[in-house]
N, C-alpha and C positions, 0 to 999 in steps of 0.2 A: 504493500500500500504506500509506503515512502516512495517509493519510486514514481509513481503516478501523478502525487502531490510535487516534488521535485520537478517534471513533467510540464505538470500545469501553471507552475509559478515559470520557470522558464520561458514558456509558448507565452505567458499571459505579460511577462514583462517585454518581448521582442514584440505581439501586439501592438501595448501599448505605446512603446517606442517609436513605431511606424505608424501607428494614427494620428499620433503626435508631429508627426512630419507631416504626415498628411491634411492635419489640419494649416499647419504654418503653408505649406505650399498652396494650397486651398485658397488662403485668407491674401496670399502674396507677401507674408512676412518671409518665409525663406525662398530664396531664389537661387537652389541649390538642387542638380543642372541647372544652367541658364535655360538650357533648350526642352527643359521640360516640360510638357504639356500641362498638367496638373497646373501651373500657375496661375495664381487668381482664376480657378476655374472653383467657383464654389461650391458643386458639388461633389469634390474631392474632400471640402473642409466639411461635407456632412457624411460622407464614407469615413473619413479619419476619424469622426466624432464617435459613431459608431464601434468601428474597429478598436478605440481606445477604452470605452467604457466595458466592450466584452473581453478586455486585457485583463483590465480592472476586476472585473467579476473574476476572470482567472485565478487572477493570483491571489482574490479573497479566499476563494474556494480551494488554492493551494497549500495556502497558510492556516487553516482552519485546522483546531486537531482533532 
């Protein structure tokens, strides 16, 4: 069962990590590629919103004991 918790905090913090980009590219706070499609395209920053919060749940539900 450790393993699976370990698992889900892992996957849930690279999620979150990447919604989090995906919000910033989204919103046109980061501009990282330049040639990125995602930029200021808003809904990128409501996929990232998304994608961040079910990180979020991840890693609650990995750290849970």
């Amino acid at each position: 069962m450790g393993a699976i918790k370990l698992l889900l905090t892992i996957i849930g913090v690279l999620a979150l990590a990447m919604g989090l980009l995906w919000i910033g590219q989204g919103m046109g706070w980061i501009r990282w590629p330049a040639s990125s499609f995602m930029i200021d395209a808003s809904g990128w920053a409501v996929r990232g919103a998304a994608l961040a919060v079910g990180g979020a749940i991840m890693i609650w539900f990995g750290r849970r004991r």
